[in-house]
C-alpha positions as CSV (number, residue, x, y, z in Angstrom):
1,X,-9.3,-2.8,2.1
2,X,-11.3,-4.8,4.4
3,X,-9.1,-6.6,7.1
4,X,-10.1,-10.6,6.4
5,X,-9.4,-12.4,10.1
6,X,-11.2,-15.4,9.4
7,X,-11.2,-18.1,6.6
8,X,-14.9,-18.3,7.3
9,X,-15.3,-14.4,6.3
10,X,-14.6,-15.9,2.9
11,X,-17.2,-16.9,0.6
12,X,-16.3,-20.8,-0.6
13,X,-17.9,-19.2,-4.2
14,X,-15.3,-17.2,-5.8
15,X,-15.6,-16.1,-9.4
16,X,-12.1,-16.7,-11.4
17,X,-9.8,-15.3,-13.6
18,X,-7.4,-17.5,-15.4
19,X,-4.5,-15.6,-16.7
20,X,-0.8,-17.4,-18.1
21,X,1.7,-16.8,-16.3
22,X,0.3,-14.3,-13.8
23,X,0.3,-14.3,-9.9
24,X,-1.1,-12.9,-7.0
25,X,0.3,-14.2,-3.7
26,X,-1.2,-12.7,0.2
27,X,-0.3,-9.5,0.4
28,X,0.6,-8.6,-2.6
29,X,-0.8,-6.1,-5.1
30,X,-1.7,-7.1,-8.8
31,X,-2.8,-4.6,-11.6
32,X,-4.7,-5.9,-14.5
33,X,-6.5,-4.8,-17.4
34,X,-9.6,-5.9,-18.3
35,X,-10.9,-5.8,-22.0
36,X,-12.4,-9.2,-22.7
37,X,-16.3,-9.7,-22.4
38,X,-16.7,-12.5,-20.0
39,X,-14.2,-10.9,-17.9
40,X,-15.7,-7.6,-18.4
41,X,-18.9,-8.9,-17.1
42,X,-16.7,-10.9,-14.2
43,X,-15.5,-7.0,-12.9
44,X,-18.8,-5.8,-12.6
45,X,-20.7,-8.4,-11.1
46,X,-17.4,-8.6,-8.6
47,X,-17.8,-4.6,-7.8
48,X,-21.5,-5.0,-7.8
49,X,-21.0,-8.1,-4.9
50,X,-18.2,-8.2,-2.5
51,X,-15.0,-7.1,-5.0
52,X,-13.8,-10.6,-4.7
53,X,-12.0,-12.3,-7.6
54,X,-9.8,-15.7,-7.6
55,X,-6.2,-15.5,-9.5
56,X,-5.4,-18.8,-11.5
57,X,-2.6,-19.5,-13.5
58,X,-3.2,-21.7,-16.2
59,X,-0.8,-24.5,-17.7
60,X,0.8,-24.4,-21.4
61,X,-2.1,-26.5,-22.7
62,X,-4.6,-23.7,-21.1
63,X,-6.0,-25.8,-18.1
64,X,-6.5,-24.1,-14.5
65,X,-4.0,-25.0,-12.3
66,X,-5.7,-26.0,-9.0
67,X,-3.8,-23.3,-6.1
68,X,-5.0,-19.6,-6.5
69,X,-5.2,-16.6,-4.5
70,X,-8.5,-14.9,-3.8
71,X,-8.2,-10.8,-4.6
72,X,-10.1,-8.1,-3.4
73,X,-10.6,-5.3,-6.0
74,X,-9.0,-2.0,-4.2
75,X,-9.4,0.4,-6.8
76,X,-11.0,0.5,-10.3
77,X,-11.2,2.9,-13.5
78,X,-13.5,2.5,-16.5
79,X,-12.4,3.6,-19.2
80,X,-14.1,5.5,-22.7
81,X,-13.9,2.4,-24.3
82,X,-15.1,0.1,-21.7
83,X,-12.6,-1.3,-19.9
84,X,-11.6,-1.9,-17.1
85,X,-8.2,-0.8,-15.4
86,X,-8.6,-2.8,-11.6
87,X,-6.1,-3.3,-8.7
88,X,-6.2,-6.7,-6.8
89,X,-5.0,-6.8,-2.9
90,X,-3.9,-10.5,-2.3
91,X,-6.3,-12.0,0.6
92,X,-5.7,-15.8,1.0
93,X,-4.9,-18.7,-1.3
94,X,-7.4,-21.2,-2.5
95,X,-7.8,-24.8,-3.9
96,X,-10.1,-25.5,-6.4
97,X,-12.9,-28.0,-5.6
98,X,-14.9,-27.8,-8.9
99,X,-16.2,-24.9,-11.2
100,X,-19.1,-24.3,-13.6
101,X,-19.7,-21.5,-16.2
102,X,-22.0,-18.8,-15.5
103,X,-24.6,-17.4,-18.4
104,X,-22.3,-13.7,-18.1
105,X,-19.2,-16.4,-19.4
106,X,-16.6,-16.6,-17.3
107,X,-16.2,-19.6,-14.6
108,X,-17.4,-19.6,-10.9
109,X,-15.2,-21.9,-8.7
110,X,-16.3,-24.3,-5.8
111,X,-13.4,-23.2,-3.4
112,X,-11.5,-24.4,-0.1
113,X,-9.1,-22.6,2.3
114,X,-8.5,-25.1,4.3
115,X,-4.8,-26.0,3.4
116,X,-3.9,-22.2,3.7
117,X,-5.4,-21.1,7.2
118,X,-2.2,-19.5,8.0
119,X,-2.0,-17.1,5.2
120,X,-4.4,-14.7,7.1
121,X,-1.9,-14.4,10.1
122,X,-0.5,-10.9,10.8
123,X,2.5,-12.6,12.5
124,X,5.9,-10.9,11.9
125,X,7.6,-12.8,9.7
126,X,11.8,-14.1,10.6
127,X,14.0,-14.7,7.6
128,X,17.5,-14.1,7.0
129,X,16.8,-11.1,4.9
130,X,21.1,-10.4,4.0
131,X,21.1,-14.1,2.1
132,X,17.8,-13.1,0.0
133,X,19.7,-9.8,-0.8
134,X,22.7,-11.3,-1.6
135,X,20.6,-13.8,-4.4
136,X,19.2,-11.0,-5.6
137,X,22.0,-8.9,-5.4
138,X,23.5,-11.3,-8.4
139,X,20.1,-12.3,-10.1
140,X,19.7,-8.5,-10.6
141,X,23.6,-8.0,-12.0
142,X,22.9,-11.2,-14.4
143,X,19.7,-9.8,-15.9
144,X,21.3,-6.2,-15.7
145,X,18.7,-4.6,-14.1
146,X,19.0,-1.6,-12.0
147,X,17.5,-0.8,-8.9
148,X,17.8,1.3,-5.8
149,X,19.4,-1.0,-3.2
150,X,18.5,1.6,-0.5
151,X,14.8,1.4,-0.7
152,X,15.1,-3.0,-1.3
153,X,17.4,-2.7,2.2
154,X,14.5,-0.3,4.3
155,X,11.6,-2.6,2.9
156,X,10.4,-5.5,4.7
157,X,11.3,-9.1,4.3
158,X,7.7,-9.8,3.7
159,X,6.8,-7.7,1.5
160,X,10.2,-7.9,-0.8
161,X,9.6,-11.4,-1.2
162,X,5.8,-11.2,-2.4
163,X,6.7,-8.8,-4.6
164,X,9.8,-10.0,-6.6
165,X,8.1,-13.5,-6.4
166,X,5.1,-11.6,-8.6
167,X,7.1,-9.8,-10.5
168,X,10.3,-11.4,-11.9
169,X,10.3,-12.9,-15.0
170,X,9.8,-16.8,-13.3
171,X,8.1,-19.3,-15.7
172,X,4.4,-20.8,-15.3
173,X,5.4,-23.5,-13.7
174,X,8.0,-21.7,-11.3
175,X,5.5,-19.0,-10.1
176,X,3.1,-22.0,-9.6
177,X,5.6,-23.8,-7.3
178,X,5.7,-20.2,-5.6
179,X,2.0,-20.1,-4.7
180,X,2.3,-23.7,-3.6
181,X,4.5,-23.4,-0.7
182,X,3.5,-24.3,2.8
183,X,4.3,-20.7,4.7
184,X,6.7,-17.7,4.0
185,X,10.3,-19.3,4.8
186,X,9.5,-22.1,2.0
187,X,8.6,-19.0,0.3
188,X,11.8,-17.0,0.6
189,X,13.8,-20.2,0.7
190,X,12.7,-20.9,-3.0
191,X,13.1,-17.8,-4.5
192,X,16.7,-17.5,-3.5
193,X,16.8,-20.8,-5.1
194,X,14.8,-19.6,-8.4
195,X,17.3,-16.3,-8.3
196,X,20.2,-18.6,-8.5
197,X,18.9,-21.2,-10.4
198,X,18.2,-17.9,-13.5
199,X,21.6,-16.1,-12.2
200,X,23.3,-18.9,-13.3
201,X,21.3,-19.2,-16.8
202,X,20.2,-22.5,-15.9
203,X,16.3,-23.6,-16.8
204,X,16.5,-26.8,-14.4
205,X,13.2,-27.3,-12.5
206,X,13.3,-26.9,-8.3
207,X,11.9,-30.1,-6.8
């Protein structure tokens, strides 16, 4: 995948996918399966252009949130029936300026990066990676899933984090919260919070 340096590498045209409850954060990986028309049409006028597509959750009355994350497609399969099986690499996030609807159906987004510049940073991250094991340790005995604590204790911080932040079983609203902090420590900071908050079986909202 493309290594994106600068924010003004990215087009401030994305076209977007809004999908419930479904996030993509930097660096992270997202798989998706495409099947509905307007977002059929989306994928291949994405893999005819630059690959680019912007995440979006949307609310419980179906209305864009306005924080994304712009993807890049990394792989894709067609299928017989005409779908699409895709694979989304996590760029940079994204706030939405304004959108209209193409003639193919789906929406095409007026974007800005400017709140986000620092999401494109390679800097090594510094987090107190023992506490955020120690959350998940108990999140993970609460839910009773099992896992192979040898592999969670070799990866890095960095990427643990994006990836439990994607893929535990947070709310709408809590992933959104997620993709709205200001760098990684807020980040990590609030998913030991959200891991304690569900180890506990409490559904209280993190200010």
């Amino acid at each position: 995948m493309k290594k994106y340096q600068y924010i003004n590498e990215l087009p401030n045209k994305l076209p977007v996918f809004p999908l419930n409850n479904c996030l993509l954060l930097p660096k992270g990986n997202l798989k998706l399966n495409i099947f509905e028309p307007r977002y059929l049409n989306m994928t291949e006028d994405s893999i005819a252009d630059n690959r680019l597509i912007g995440m979006i959750q949307t609310s419980k009355n179906e209305q864009m949130y306005n924080v994304g994350c712009v993807g890049k497609i990394i792989q894709f399969t067609e299928t017989k029936d005409h779908k699409y099986l895709i694979e989304l690499g996590g760029i940079c996030r994204y706030d939405i300026v304004d959108f209209t609807l193409t003639e193919r159906g789906y929406k095409m987004a007026d974007v800005s990066y400017d709140n986000f510049l620092n999401d494109l940073s390679s800097d090594t991250v510094s987090f107190d990676k023992r506490k955020f094991l120690k959350a998940l340790k108990h999140y993970f005995n609460f839910q009773n899933i099992e896992t192979d604590w040898e592999l969670l204790n070799k990866a890095p911080i960095d990427l643990l984090v994006i990836t439990l932040a994607q893929t535990c079983p947070f709310n709408t609203e809590e992933k959104q919260m997620l993709i709205e902090t200001k760098d990684f420590n807020e980040l990590a900071s609030n998913m030991i919070s959200l891991l304690e908050i569900n180890s506990a079986g409490e559904t209280n909202k993190i200010n």
